[in-house]
Structure formats: structure tokens, C-alpha cells
C-alpha positions as CSV (number, residue, x, y, z in Angstrom):
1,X,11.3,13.0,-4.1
2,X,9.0,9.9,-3.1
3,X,7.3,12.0,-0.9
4,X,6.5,14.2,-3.6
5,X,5.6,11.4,-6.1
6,X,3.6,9.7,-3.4
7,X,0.8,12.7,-2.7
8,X,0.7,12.8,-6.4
9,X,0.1,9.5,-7.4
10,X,-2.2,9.1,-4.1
11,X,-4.2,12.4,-5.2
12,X,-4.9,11.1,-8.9
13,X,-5.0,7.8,-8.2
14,X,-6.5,7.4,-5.4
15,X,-8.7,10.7,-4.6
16,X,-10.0,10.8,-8.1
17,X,-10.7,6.9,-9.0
18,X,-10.8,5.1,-5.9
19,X,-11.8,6.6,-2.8
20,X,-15.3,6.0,-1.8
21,X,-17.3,5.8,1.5
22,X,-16.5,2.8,2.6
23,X,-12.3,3.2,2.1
24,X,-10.8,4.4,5.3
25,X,-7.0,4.3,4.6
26,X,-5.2,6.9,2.8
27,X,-8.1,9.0,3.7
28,X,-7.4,12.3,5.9
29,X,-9.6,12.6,9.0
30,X,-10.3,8.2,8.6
31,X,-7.8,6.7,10.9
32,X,-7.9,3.3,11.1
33,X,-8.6,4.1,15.1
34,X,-11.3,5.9,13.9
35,X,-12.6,3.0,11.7
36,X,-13.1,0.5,14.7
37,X,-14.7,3.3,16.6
38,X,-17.2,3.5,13.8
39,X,-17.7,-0.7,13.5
40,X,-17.5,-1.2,17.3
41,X,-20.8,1.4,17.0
42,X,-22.8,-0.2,14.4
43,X,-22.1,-3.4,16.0
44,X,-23.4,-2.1,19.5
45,X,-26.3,-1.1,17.8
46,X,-27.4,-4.4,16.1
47,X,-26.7,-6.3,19.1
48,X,-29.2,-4.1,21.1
49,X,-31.6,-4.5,18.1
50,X,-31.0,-8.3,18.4
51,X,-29.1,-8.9,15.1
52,X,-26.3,-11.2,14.9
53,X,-22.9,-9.7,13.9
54,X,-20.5,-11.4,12.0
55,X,-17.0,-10.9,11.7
56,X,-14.4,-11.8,9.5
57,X,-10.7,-10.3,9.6
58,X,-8.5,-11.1,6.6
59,X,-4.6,-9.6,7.0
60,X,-3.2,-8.4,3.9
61,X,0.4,-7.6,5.1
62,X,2.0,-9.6,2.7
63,X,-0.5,-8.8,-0.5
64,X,1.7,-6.1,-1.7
65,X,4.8,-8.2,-2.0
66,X,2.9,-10.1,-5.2
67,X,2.6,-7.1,-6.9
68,X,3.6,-7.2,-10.7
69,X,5.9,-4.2,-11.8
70,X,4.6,-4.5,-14.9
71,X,0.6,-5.2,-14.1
72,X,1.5,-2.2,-11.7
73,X,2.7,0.3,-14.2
74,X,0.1,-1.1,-16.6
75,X,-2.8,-0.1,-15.0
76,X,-1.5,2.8,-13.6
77,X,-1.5,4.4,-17.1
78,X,-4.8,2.5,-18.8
79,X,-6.8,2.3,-16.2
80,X,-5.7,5.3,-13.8
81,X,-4.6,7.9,-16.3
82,X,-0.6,8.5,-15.1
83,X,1.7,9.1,-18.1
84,X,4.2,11.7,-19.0
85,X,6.8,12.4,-16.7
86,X,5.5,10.7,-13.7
87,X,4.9,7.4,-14.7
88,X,8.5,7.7,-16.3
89,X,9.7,7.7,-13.4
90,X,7.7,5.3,-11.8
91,X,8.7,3.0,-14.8
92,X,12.5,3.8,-13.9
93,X,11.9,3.5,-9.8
94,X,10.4,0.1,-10.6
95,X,13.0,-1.0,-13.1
96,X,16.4,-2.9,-12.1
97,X,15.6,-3.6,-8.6
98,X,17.6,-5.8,-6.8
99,X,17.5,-7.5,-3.6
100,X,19.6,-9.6,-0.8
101,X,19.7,-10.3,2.6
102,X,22.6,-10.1,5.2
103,X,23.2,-11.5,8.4
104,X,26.5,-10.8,10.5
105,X,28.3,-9.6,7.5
106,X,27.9,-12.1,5.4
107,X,24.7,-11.6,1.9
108,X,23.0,-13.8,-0.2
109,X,23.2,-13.8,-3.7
110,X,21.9,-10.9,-5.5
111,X,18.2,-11.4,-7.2
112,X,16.2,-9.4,-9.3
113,X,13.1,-7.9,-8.0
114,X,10.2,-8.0,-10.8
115,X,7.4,-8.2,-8.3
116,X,6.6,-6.0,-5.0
117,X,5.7,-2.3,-3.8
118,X,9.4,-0.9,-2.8
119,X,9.6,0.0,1.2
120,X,9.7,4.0,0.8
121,X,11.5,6.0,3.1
122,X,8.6,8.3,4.2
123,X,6.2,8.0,6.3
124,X,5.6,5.3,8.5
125,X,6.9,2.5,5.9
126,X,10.4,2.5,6.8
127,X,11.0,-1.0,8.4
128,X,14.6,-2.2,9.2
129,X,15.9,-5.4,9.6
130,X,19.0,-5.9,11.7
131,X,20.6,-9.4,13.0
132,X,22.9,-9.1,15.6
């Protein structure tokens, strides 16, 4: 099921109000391989043309972990369009979440999650922790 609701929200989300030239993830055939290829390049090229090249590298790792549920879901149906079905349940997959941690048998209290993209089990997302 979140595969399926992933290519969907990715194809009208994404494909129809996002994507331009410049975006190179969630793009087929734009690898992020392919994307340093491509800068490496133009950077080649305006060094031999005697230009300086700067560089500056931000990490976004953490950004989607600050993600509002309810911003989320917001703009997904006034700014993006989703509604019906779809952003029903994406309003219920969102909703309720809970969270804790465990480490040799023993959890933490429970906490509600209001905040934070869910780690999908598709795809290359799936991280697990363990502590042994």
C-alpha cells in the first residue's frame, strides 16, 4: 500500500508541481551519481575558463524530522491539490503516531508523534536500529 500511495503522491505532487530542471531527486534517469558527474563537469569547465568555483554543501538529513503533520497535510490539499480518498488516508497514516525507543529489552515512555515524515518500508528508507 505505501508503495502504491508513494508513486501517486510523488506523480501529482511532485511531477506535476515541483519538478523542474534543476531537481535531481525523485527524478528517473537523475541519480544523485549522475548529478556530481554533471557539477564535477561545469566546474572543470570554469576552472579551465579561469572562473572561481564555489562550493557550499548544506546536509538536510535531519530536515524531514521537523515536518508538521498538520502544515504537511495542509499544503498537500491547498497548495498541491490531493483530496478525496488519498489524502484521507494520508490524514489517517499521519494521525495517532506514536513513538519509543528500546535498548536491551527495556522502552521508554511512549510519546506522541505530531511532527516528522514516517520511515516507509519501501525502497531504500528502511533504517533499523538495533542495540545489542
Amino acid at each position: 500500500m505505501e508503495s502504491c500511495v508513494s508513486e501517486t503522491v510523488v506523480s501529482h505532487v511532485f511531477n506535476k508541481h515541483l519538478v523542474t530542471d534543476k531537481q535531481w531527486a525523485y527524478r528517473e534517469g537523475h541519480s544523485t551519481e549522475l548529478l556530481l558527474v554533471h557539477l564535477s563537469e561545469n566546474w572543470r569547465r570554469a576552472i579551465d575558463e579561469n572562473k572561481v568555483v564555489a562550493v557550499a554543501f548544506v546536509d538536510f538529513k535531519k530536515a524531514f524530522d521537523c515536518v508538521s503533520h498538520a502544515i504537511l497535510l495542509q499544503k498537500l490539499k491547498l497548495q498541491f491539490g490531493v483530496q478525496g480518498s488519498l489524502l484521507s488516508w494520508l490524514t489517517d497514516y499521519l494521525s495517532d503516531r506514536t513513538q519509543y525507543a528500546m535498548v536491551n529489552d527495556q522502552h521508554s515512555t511512549v510519546l506522541n508523534v505530531k511532527c516528522g515524515i514516517p520511515q516507509v518500508s519501501i525502497g531504500p528508507h528502511v533504517v533499523r536500529l538495533v542495540h545489542q
